[in-house]
Z-matrix of the N, CA and C atoms (Angstrom, degrees):
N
C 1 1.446
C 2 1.527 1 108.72
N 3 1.499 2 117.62 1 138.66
C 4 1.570 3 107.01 2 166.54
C 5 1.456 4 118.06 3 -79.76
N 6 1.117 5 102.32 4 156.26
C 7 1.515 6 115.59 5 166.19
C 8 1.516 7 124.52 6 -39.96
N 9 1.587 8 114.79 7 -46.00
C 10 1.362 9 127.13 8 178.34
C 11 1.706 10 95.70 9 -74.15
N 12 1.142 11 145.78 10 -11.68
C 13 1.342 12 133.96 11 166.41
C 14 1.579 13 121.54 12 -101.22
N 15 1.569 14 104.26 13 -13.15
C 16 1.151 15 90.84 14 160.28
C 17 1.483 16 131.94 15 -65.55
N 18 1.504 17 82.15 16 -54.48
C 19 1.858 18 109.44 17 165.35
C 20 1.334 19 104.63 18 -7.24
N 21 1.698 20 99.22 19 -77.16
C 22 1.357 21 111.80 20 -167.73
C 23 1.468 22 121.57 21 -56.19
N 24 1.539 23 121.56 22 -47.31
C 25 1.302 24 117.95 23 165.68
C 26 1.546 25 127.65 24 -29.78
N 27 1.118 26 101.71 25 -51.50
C 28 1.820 27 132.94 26 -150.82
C 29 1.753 28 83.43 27 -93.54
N 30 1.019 29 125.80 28 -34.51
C 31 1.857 30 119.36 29 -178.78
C 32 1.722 31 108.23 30 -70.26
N 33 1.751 32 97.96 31 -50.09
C 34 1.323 33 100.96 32 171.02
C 35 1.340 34 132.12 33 -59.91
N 36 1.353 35 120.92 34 -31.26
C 37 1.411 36 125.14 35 165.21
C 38 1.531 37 118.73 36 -62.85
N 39 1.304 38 132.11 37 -37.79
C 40 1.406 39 147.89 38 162.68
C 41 1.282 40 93.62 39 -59.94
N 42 1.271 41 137.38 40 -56.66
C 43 0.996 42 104.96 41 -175.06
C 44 1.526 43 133.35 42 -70.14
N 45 1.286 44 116.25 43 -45.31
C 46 1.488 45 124.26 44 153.33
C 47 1.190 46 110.93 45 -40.08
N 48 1.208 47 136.63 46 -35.12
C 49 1.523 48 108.88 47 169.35
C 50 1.646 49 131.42 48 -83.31
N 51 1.454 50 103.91 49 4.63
C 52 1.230 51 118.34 50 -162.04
C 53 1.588 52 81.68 51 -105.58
N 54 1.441 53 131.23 52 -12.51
C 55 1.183 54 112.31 53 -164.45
C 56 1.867 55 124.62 54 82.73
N 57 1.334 56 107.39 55 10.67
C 58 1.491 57 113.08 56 -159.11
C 59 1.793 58 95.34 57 -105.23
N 60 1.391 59 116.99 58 102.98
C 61 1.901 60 121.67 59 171.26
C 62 1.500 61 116.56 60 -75.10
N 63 1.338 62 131.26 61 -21.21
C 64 1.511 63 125.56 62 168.95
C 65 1.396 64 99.67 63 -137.56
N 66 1.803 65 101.36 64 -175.49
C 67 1.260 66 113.02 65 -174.56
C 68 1.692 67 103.98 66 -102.41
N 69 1.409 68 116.78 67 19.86
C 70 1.139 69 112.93 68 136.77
C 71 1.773 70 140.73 69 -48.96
N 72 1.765 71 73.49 70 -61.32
C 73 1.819 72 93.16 71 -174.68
C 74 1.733 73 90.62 72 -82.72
N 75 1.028 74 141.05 73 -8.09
C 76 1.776 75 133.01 74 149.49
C 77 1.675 76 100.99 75 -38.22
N 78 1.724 77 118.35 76 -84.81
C 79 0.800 78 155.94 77 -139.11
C 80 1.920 79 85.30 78 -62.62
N 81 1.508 80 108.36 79 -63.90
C 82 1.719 81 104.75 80 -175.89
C 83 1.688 82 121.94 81 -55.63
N 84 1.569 83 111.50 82 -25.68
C 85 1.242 84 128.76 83 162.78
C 86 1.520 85 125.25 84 -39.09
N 87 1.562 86 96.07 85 -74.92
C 88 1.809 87 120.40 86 -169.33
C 89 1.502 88 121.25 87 -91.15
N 90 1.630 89 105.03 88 -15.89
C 91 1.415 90 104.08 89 -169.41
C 92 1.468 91 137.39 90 69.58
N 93 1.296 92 77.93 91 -5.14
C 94 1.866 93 100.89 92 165.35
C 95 1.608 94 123.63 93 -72.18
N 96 1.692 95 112.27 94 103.46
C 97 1.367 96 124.56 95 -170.52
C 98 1.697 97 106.00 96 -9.53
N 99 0.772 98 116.08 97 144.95
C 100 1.515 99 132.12 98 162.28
C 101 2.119 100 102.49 99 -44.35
N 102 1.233 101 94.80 100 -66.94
C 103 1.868 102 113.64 101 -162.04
C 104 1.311 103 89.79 102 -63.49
N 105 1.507 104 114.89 103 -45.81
C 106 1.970 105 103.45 104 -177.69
C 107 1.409 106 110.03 105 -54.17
N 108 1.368 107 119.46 106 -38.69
C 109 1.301 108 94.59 107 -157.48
C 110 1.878 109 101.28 108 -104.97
N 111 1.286 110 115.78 109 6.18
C 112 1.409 111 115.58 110 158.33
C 113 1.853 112 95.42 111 -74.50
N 114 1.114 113 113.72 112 -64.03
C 115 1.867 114 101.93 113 -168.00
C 116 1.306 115 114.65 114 -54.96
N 117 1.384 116 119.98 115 -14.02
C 118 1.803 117 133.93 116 -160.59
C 119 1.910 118 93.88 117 -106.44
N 120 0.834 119 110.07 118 -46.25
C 121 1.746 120 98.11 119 -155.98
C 122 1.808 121 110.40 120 -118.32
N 123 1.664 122 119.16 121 -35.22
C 124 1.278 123 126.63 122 -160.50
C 125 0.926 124 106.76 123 -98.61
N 126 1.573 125 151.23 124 22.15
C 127 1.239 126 162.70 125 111.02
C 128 1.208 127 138.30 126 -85.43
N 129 1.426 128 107.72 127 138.96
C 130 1.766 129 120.97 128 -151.85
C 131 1.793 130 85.88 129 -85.66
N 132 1.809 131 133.36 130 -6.36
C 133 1.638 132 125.75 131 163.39
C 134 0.874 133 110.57 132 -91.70
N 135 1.137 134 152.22 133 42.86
C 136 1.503 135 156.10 134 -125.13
C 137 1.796 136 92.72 135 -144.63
N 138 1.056 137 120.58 136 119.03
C 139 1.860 138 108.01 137 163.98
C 140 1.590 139 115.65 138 -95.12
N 141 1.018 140 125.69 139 -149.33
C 142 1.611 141 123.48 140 -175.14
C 143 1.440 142 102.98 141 -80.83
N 144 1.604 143 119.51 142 123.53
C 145 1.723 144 109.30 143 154.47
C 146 1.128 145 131.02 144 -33.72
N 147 1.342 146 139.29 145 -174.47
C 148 1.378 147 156.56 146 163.18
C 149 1.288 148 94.98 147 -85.51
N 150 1.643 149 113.90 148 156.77
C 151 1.006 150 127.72 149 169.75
C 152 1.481 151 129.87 150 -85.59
N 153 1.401 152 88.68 151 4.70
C 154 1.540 153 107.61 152 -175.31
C 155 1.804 154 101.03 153 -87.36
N 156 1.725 155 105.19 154 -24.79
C 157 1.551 156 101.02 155 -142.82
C 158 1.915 157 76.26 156 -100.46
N 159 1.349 158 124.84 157 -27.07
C 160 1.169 159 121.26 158 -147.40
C 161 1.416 160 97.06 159 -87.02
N 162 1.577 161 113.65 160 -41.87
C 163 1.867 162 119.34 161 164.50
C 164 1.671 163 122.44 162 -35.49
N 165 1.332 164 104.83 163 -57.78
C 166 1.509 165 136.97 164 159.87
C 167 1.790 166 98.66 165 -26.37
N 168 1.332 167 112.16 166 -59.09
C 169 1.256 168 125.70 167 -143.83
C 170 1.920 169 85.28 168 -100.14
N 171 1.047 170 128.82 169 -37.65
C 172 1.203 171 113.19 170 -162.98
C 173 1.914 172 86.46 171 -99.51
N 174 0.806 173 136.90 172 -0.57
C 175 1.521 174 124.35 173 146.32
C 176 1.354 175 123.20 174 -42.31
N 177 1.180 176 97.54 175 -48.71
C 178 1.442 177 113.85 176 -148.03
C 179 1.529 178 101.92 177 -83.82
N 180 1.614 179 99.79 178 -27.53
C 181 1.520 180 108.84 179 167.26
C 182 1.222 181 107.82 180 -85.46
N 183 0.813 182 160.27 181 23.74
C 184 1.842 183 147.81 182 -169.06
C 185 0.903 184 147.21 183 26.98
N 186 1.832 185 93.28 184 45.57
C 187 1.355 186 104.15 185 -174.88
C 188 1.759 187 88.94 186 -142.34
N 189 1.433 188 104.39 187 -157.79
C 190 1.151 189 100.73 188 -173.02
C 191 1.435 190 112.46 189 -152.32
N 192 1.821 191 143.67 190 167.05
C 193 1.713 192 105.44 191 -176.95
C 194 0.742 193 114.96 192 -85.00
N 195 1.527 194 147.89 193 0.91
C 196 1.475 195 115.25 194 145.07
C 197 1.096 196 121.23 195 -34.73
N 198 1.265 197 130.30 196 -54.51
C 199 1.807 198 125.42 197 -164.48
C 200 1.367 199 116.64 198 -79.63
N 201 1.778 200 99.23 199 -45.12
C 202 1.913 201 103.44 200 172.19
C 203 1.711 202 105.78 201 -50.39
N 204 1.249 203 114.08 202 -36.56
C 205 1.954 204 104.77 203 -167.46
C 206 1.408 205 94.83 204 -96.51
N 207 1.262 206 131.98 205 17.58
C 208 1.961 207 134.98 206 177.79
C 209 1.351 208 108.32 207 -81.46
N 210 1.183 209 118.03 208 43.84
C 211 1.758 210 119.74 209 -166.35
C 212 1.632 211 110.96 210 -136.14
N 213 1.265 212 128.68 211 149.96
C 214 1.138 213 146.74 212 -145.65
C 215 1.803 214 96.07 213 -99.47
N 216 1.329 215 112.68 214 -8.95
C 217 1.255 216 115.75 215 -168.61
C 218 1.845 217 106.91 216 -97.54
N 219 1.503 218 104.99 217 -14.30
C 220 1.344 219 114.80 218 -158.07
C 221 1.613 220 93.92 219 -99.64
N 222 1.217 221 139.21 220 -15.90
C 223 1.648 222 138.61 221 164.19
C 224 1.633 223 114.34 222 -85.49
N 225 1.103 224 102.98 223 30.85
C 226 2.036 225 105.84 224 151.68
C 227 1.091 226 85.52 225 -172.14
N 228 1.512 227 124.88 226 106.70
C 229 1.573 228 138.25 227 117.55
C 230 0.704 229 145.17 228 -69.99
N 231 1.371 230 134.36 229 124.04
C 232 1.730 231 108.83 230 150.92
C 233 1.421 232 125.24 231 -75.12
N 234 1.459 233 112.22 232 146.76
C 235 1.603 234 128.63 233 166.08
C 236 1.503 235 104.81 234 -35.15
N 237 1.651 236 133.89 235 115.68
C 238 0.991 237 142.42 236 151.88
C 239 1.601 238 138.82 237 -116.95
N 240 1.226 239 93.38 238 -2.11
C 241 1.752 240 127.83 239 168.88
C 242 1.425 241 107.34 240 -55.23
């Protein structure tokens, strides 16, 4: 699996638990530009965020990356950098 799909998996679950259905209600959460997180998350050409943008983003979820990267999916990647 790549990295940029894990991402995405592991964002979508945070988000469902946060209760959040688009990347609108992302965006009202974290405070993370609108356009960042369309170029960062809502496209399948999209590579891995920054860790700057993904912290931002896992604030806003209530968690933090320790817990977002605490997943069984994130120990075999492929290189997507």
């Amino acid at each position: 699996m790549k990295l940029s799909d894990a991402i995405d998996k592991r964002l979508k679950y945070f988000m469902k638990l946060n209760n959040i259905h688009s990347w609108w209600g992302l965006y009202k959460v974290t405070g993370v530009p609108k356009s960042t997180i369309n170029s960062n998350f809502s496209s399948k050409e999209t590579k891995a965020p920054s860790l700057v943008i993904l912290t931002q983003v896992c604030n806003g979820l209530n968690t933090n990356l320790q817990d977002f990267f605490n997943d069984e999916m994130f120990r075999d990647i492929d290189d997507d950098l």
